[in-house]
VEXDREN-2710 file (C-alpha; in Angstrom, 1 decimal):
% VEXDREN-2710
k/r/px/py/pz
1/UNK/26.6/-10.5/-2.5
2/UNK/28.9/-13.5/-2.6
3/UNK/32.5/-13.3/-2.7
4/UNK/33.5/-16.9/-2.4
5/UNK/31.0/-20.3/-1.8
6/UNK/31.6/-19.5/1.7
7/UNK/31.0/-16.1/2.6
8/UNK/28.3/-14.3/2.3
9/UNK/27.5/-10.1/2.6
10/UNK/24.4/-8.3/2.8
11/UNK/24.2/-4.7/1.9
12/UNK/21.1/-1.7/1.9
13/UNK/20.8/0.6/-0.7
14/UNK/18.9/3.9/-0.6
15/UNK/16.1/3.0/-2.6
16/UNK/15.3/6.6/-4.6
17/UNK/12.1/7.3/-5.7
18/UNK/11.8/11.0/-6.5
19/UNK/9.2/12.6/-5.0
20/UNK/8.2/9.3/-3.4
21/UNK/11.0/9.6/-0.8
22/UNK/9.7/7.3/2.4
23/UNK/7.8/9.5/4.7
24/UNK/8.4/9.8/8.7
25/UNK/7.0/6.6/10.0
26/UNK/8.2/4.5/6.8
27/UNK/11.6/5.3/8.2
28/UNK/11.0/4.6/11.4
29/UNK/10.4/1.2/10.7
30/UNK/12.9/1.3/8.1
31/UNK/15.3/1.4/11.2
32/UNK/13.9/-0.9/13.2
33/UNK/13.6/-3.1/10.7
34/UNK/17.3/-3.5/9.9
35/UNK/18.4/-2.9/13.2
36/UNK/16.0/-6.8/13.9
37/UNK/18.2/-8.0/10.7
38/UNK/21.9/-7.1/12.2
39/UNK/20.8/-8.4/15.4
40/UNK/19.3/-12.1/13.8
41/UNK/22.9/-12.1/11.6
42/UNK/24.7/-11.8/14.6
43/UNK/23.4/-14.7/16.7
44/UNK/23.6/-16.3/13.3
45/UNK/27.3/-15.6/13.3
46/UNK/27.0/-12.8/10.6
47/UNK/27.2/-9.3/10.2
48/UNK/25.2/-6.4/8.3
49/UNK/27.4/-4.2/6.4
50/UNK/25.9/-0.6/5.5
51/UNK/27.4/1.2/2.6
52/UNK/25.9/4.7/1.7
53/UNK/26.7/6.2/-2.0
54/UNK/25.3/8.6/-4.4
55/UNK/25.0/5.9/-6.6
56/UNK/23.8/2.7/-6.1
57/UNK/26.1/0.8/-8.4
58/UNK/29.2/3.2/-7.3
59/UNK/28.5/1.7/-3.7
60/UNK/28.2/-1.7/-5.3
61/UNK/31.3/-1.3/-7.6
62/UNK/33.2/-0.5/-4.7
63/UNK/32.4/-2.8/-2.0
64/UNK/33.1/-5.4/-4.8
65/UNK/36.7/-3.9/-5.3
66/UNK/37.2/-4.2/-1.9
67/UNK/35.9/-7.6/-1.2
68/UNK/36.9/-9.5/-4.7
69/UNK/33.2/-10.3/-4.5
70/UNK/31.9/-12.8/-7.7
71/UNK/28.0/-12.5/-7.5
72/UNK/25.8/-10.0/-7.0
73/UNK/22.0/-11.3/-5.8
74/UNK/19.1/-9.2/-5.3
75/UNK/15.1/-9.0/-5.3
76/UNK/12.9/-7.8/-8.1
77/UNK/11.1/-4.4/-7.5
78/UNK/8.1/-3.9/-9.6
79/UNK/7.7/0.2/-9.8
80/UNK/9.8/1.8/-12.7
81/UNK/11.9/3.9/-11.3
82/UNK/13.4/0.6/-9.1
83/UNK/13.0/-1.3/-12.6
84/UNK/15.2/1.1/-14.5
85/UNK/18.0/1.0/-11.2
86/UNK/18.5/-2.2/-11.3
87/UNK/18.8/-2.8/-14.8
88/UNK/21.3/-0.2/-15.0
89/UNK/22.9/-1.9/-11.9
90/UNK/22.8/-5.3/-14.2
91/UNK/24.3/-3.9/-17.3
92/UNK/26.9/-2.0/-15.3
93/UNK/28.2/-5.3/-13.3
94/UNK/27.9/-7.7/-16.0
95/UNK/29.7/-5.8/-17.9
96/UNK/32.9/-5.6/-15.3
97/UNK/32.8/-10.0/-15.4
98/UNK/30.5/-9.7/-11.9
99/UNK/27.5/-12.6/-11.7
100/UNK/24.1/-10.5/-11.6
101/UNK/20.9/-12.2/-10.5
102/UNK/18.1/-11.2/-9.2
103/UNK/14.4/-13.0/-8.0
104/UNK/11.1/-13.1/-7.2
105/UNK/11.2/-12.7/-3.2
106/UNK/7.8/-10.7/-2.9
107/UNK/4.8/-11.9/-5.0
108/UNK/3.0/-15.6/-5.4
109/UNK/3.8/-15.2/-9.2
110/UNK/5.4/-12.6/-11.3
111/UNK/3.6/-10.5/-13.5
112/UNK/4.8/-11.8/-17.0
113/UNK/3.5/-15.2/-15.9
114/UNK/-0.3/-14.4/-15.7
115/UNK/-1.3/-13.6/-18.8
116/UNK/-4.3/-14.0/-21.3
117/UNK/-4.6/-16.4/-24.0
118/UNK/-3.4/-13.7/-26.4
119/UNK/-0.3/-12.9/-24.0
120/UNK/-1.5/-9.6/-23.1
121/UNK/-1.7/-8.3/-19.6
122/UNK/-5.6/-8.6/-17.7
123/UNK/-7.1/-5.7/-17.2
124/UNK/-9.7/-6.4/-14.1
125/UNK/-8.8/-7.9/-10.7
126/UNK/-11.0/-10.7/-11.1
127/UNK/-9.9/-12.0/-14.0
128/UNK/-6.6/-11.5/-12.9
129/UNK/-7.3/-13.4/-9.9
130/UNK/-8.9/-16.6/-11.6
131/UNK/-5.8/-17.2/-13.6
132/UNK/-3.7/-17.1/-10.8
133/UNK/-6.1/-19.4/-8.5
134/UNK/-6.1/-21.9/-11.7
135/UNK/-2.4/-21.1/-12.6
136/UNK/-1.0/-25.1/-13.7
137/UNK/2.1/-25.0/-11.0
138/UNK/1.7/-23.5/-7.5
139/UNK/3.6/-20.8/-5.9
140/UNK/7.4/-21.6/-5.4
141/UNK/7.8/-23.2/-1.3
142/UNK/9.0/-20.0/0.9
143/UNK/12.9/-21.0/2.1
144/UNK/13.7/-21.6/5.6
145/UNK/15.7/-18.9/7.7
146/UNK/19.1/-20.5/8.0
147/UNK/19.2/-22.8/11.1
148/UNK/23.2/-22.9/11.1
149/UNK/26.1/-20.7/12.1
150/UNK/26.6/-18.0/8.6
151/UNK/30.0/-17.3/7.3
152/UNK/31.5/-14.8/9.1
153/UNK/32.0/-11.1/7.4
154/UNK/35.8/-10.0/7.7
155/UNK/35.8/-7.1/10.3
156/UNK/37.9/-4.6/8.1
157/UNK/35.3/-4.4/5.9
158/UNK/34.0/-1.2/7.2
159/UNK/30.4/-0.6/8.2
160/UNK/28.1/2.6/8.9
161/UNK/26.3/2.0/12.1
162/UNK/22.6/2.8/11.7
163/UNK/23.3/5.8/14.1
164/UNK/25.5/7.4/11.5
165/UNK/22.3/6.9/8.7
166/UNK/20.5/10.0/8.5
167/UNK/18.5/8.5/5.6
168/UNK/16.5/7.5/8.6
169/UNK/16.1/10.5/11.2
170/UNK/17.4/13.6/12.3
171/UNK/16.8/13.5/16.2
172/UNK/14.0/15.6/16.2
173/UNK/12.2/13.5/14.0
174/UNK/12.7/10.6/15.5
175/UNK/12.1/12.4/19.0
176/UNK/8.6/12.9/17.5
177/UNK/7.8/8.7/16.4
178/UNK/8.7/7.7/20.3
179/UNK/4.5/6.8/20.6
180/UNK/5.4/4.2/17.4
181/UNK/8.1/2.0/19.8
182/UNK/5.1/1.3/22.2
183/UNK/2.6/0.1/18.9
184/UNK/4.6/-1.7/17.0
185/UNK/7.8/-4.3/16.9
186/UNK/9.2/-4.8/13.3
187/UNK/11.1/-8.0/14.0
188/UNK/10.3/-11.1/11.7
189/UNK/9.6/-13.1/15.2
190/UNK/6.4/-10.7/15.7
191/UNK/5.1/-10.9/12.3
192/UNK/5.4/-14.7/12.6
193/UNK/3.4/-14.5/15.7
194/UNK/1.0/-12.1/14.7
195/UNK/-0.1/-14.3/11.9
196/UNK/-0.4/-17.4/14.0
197/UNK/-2.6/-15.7/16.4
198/UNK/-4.6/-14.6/13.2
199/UNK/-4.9/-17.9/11.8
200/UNK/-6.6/-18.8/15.6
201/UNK/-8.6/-16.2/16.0
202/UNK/-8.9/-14.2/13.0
203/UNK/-9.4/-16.5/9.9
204/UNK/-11.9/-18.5/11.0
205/UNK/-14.8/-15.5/10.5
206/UNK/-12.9/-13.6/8.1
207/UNK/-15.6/-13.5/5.9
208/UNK/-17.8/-12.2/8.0
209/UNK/-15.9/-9.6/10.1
210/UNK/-12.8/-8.7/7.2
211/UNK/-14.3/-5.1/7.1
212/UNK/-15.4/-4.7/11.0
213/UNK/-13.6/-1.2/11.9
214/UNK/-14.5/-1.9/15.8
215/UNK/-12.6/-4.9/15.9
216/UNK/-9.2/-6.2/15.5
217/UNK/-10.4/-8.1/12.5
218/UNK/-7.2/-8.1/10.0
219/UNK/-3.7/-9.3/10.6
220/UNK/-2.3/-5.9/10.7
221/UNK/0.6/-7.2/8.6
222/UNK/1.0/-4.9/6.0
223/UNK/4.4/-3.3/7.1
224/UNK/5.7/-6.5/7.9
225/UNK/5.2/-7.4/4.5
226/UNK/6.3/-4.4/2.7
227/UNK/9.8/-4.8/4.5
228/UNK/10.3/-8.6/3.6
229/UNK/10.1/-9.6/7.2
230/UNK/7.0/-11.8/6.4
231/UNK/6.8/-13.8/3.0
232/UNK/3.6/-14.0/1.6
233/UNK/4.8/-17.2/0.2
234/UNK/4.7/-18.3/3.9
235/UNK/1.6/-16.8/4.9
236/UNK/-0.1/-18.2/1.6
237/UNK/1.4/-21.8/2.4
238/UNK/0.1/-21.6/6.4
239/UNK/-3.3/-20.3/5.2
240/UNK/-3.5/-23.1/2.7
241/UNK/-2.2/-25.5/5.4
242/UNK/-5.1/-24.5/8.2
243/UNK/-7.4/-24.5/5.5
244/UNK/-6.6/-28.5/5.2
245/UNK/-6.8/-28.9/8.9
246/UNK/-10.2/-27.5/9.0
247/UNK/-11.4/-30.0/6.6
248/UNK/-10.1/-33.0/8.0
249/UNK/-11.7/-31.8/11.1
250/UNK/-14.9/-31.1/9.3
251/UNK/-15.1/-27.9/9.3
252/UNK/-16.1/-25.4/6.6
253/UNK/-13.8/-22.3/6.8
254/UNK/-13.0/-22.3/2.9
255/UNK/-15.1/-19.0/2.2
256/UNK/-13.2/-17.4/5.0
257/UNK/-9.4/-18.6/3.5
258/UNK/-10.3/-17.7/-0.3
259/UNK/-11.7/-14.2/1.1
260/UNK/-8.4/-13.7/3.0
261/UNK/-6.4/-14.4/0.2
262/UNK/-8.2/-12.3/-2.0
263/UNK/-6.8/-9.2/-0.1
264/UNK/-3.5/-10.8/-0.5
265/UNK/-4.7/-11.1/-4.2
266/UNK/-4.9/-7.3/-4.2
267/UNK/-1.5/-6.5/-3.7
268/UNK/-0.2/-8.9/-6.2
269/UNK/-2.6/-7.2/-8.7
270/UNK/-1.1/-3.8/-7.6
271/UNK/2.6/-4.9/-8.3
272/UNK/1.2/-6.4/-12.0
273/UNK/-0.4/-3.2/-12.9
274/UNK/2.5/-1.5/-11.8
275/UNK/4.6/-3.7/-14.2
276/UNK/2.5/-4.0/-17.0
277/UNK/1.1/0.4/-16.8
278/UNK/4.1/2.2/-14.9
279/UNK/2.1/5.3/-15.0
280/UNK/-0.8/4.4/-12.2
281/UNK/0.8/6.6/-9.6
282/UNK/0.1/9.6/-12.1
283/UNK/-2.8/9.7/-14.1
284/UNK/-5.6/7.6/-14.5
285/UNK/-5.5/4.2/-15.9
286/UNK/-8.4/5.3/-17.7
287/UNK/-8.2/8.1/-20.0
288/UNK/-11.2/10.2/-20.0
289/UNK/-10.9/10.7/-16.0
290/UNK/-8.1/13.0/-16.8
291/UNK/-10.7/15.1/-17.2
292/UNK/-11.9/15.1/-14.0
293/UNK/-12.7/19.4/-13.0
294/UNK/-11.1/19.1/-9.6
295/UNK/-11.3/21.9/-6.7
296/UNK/-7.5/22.8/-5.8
297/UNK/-8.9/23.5/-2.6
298/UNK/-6.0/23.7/-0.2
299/UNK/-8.0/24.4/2.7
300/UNK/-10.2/21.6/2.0
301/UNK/-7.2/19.2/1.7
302/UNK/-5.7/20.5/5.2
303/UNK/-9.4/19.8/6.8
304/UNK/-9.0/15.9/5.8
305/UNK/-5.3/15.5/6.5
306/UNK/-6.1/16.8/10.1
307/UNK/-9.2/14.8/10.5
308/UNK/-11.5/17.9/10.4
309/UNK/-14.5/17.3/8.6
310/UNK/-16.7/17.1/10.8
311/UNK/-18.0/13.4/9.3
312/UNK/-16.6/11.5/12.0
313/UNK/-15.9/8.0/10.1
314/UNK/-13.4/10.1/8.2
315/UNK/-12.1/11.8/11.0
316/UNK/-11.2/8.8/13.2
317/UNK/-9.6/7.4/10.7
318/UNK/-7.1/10.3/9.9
319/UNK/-6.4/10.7/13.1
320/UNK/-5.8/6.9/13.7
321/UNK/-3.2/7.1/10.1
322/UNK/-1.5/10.2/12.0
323/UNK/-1.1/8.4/14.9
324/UNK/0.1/4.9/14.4
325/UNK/0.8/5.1/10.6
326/UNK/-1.7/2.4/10.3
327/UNK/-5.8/2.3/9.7
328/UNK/-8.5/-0.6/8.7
329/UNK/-8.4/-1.0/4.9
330/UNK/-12.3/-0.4/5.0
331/UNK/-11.7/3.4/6.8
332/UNK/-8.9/4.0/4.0
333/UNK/-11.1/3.5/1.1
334/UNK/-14.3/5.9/3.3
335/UNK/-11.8/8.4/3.6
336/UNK/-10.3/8.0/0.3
337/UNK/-13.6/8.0/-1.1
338/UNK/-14.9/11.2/1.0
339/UNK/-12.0/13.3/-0.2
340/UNK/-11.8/12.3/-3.9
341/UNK/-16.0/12.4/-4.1
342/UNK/-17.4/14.9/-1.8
343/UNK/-14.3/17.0/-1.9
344/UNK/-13.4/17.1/-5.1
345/UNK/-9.5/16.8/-4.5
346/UNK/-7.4/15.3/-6.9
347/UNK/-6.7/11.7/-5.9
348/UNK/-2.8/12.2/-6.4
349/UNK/-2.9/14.6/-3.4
350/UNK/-4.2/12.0/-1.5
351/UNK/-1.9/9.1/-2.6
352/UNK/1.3/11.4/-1.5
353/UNK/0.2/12.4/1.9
354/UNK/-1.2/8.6/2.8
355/UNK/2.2/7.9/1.2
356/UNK/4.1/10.6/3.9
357/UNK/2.0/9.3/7.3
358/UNK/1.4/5.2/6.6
359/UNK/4.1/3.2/8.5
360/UNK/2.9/0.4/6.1
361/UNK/3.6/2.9/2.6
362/UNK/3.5/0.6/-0.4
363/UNK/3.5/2.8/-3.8
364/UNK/2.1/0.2/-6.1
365/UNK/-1.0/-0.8/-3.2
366/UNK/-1.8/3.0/-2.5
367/UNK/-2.2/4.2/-6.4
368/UNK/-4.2/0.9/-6.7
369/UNK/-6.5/1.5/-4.1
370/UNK/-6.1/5.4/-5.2
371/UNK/-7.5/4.5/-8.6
372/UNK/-10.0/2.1/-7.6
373/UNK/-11.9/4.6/-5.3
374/UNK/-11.9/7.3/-8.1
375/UNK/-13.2/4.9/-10.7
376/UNK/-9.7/5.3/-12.8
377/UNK/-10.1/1.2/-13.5
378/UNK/-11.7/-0.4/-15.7
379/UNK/-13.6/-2.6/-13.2
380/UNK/-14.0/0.0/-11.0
381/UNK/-17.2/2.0/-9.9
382/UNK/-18.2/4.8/-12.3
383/UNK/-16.8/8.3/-11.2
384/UNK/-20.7/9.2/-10.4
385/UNK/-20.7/6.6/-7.8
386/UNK/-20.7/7.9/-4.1
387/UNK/-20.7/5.6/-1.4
388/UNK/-23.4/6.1/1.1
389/UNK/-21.4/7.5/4.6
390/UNK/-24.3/6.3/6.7
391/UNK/-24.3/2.7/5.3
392/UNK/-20.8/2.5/6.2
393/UNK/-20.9/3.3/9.6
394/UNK/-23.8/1.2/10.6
395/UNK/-22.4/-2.0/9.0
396/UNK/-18.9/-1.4/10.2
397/UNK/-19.2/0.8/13.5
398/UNK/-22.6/0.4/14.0
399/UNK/-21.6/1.1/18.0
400/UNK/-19.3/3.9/17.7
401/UNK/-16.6/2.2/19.1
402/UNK/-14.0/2.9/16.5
403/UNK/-15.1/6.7/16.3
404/UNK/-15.1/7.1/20.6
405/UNK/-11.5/5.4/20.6
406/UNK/-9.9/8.4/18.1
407/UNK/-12.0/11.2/18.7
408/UNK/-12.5/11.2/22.4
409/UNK/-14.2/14.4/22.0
410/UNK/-17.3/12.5/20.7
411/UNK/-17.0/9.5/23.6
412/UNK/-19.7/10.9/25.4
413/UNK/-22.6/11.5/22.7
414/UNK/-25.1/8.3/22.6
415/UNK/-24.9/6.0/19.6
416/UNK/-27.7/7.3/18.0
417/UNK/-25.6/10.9/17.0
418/UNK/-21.8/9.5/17.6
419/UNK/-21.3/9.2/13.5
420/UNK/-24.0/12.5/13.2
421/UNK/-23.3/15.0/16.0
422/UNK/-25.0/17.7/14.1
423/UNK/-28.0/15.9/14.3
424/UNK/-28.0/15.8/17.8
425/UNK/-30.3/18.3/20.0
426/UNK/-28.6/21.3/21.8
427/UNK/-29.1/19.6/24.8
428/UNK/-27.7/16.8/24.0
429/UNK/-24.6/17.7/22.4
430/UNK/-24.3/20.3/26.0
431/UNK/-24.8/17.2/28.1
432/UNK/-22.1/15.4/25.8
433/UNK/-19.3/18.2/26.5
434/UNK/-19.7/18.7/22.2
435/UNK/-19.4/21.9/21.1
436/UNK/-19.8/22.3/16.8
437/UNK/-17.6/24.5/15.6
438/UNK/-15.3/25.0/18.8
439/UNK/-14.0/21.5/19.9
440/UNK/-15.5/19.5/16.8
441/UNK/-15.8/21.2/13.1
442/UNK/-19.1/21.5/11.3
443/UNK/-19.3/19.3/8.2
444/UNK/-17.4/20.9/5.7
445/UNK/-19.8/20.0/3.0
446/UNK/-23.0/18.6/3.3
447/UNK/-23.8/15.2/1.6
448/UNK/-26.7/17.3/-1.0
449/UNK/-23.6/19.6/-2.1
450/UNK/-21.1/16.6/-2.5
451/UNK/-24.0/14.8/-4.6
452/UNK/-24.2/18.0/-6.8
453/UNK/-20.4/18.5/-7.2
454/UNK/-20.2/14.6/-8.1
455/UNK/-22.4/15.1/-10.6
456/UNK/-21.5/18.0/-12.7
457/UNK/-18.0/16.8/-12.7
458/UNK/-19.2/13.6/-13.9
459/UNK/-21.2/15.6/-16.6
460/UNK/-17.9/16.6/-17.9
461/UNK/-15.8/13.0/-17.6
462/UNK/-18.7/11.5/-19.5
463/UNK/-18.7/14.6/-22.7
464/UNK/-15.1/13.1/-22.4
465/UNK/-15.0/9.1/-22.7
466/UNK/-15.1/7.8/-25.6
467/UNK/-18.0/5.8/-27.0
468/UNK/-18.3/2.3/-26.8
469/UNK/-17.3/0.8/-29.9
470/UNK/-16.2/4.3/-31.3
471/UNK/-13.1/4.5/-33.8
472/UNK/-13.0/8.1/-34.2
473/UNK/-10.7/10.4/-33.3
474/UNK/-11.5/13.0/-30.4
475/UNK/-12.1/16.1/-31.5
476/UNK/-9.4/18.3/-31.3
477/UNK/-6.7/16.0/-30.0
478/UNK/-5.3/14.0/-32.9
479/UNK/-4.9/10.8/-31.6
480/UNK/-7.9/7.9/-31.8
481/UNK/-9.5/6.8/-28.5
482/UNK/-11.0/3.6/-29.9
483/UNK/-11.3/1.0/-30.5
484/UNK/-8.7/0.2/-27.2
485/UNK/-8.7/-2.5/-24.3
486/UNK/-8.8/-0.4/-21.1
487/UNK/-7.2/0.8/-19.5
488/UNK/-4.8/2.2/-22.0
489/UNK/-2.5/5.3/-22.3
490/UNK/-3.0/7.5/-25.0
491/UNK/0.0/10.1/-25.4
492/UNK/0.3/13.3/-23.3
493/UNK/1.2/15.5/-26.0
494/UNK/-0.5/14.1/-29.5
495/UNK/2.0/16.0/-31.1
496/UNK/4.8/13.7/-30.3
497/UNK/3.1/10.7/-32.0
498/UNK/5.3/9.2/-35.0
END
């Protein structure tokens, strides 16, 4: 916010997302975060000002009375309900005589730019991701942090401290993230050095180890990310500027680059479906999976939030989200996967308690990954496909390393039985200190009944897709399902259709 060509004034807004409120360890770093940013604008010279109002435009409005302010700058947001703030924000100011402007501060490219050659938005990640790899200009240059002293912010402009923000914490919650301050440090200094050591020692194998869950094989920058302290214009540029090295060195690391930005590539697509479909974090991009006979199994769901079902890939993994508010992408998707296939839970369940316990929370990411795992996409697996648990561990924990670091309880059983204890003799589970059933659950459903349960729900998704080709109407429903480009939203009610 600008008041004059030579001061400048930063201010947070609660950022309201209905039932998407930030959970307990998205606040936590939420804090952190900004308490990093009033320290850096203070040895810059500068100051953080915290307003808190019902309304983000009343706090706006009234800061600008205060200060005589001119111009108004902010980021984009891609989800709706930040879309529809900030355009009411707009309208509201621009209409008082204030400057309004906004940018592109999070993505390579925004989501109107990659298009088809009929203008319409893409549909699957990969030809999504083409276009943007052969896009005819590259990515704007990230901007430098200021190097020089920032105007200074008048001191009677008033200023909660973040003490006084219970947005973030009541003491008792906070009391109960203390194990968070000795994992993480949300300053943009760490996420700058975490991504050089990456670039070292990470990038070079990517391709190979990416998925390794016994390993510190990602960048582990996700929450960095999410919170702006990172661009991932900066990390694309230093990516693409090692890559170089390499090859005047004469080395052949490309594979390993285009594989890491490829996960980069994934968030991007999340915030473009997000833009282009607003409804992913409710229903299926893909209408006939609305169909999906799901088991409102309660007991169930508690089981795989707790990392209790007995299947220890799964397990570990909970546990590790519960713990640090952080887990490999690869063990998100198994568990993911285990809870939407053999489970039978609906995926939305999921999406809103990964949403309450990941430190690295991002809305758009989670309902992508959310939709790709239940085969709501269009180039998704079918809903029939079940990924095979055993594959999994022996290609990314083939040592048990992963599972003996998060469920301790297992540390002792050979290699052989750590991802199967109920395979394991008596004796060997005695000798082991395991006990099934008293200090580590059963399976709660054996891999022949998930299999059965997968398919007869998929017997009734496919009585409900639509044929390929088809331009009928469904029976009973009023409203055609083809022919239509997935994925594509027919109404909710086909009486409201004019």
């Amino acid at each position: 916010m600008a008041s004059r060509p030579t001061d400048t004034i930063d201010t947070l807004p609660t950022r309201l997302q209905g039932q998407f409120q930030p959970g307990r360890q998205t606040r936590w770093w939420s804090k952190y975060s900004v308490m990093c940013l009033a320290q850096r604008l203070e040895q810059l010279g500068s100051r953080l000002v915290i307003r808190r109002a019902r309304e983000s435009v009343e706090g706006l409005k009234a800061f600008i009375t205060e200060s005589g302010a001119e111009a108004v700058f902010f980021s984009h947001l891609y989800d709706s309900i930040s879309m529809v703030r900030d355009q009411q924000v707009k309208d509201d100011l621009r209409s008082n005589g204030i400057l309004v402007s906004s940018f592109n501060a999070d993505l390579l490219y925004e989501p109107w730019e990659v298009l088809d050659e009929q203008q319409q938005p893409y549909t699957t990640f990969k030809a999504y991701w083409d276009r943007c790899l052969a896009m005819p200009y590259a990515p704007p240059l990230p901007l430098p942090e200021p190097s020089g002293p920032l105007p200074t912010v008048p001191e009677h402009y008033s200023s909660l401290s973040l003490q006084e923000v219970d947005w973030f914490f009541t003491r008792e919650q906070e009391a109960s993230t203390e194990a968070l301050t000795h994992r993480w440090d949300p300053a943009g200094s760490a996420a700058m050095a975490r991504l050089e050591a990456f670039l070292e020692q990470g990038l070079p194998d990517f391709q190979h180890h990416r998925a390794k869950t016994d390993r510190e094989s990602t960048t582990m920058l996700s929450p960095w990310i999410h919170f702006g302290s990172i661009s991932v214009r900066h990390i694309y540029y230093r990516v693409a500027q090692k890559h170089a090295e390499w090859q005047a060195a004469g080395m052949d690391k490309g594979r390993s680059c285009l594989d890491f930005l490829q996960q980069m590539g994934y968030r991007e697509y999340s915030r473009y479906l997000a833009f282009h479909f607003p409804f992913i974090t409710e229903r299926s991009m893909l209408a006939h999976l609305r169909a999906v006979p799901w088991r409102l199994d309660q007991d169930a769901f508690k089981a795989w939030r707790q990392g209790l079902t007995g299947y220890p890939l799964v397990d570990a993994g909970m546990r590790q989200l519960w713990s640090m508010g952080w887990c490999h992408n690869r063990v998100r998707v198994v568990a993911s996967h285990f809870m939407v296939k053999h489970l039978l839970l609906p995926w939305q369940w999921g999406l809103k308690h990964l949403w309450d316990c990941q430190i690295d929370a991002d809305l758009e990411c989670d309902a992508l990954g959310w939709q790709y795992v239940s085969g709501c996409l269009s180039d998704a697996h079918p809903f029939s496909y079940m990924i095979d648990m055993e594959q999994e561990w022996r290609r990314f924990d083939p040592q048990g390393a992963y599972v003996r670091r998060w469920l301790p309880v297992l540390s002792q059983l050979p290699n052989e039985y750590i991802h199967q204890p109920w395979k394991a003799p008596p004796e060997v589970l005695e000798e082991a200190g395991v006990e099934l059933g008293f200090n580590y659950p059963w399976p709660i459903i054996s891999p022949d009944a998930a299999k059965e349960g997968v398919a007869l729900a998929s017997a009734v998704v496919e009585r409900c897709a639509p044929s390929s080709g088809s331009s009928g109407s469904s029976s009973g429903t009023g409203y055609s399902l083809g022919p239509h480009k997935e994925p594509y939203r027919p109404p909710t009610d086909p009486s409201l259709m004019s």
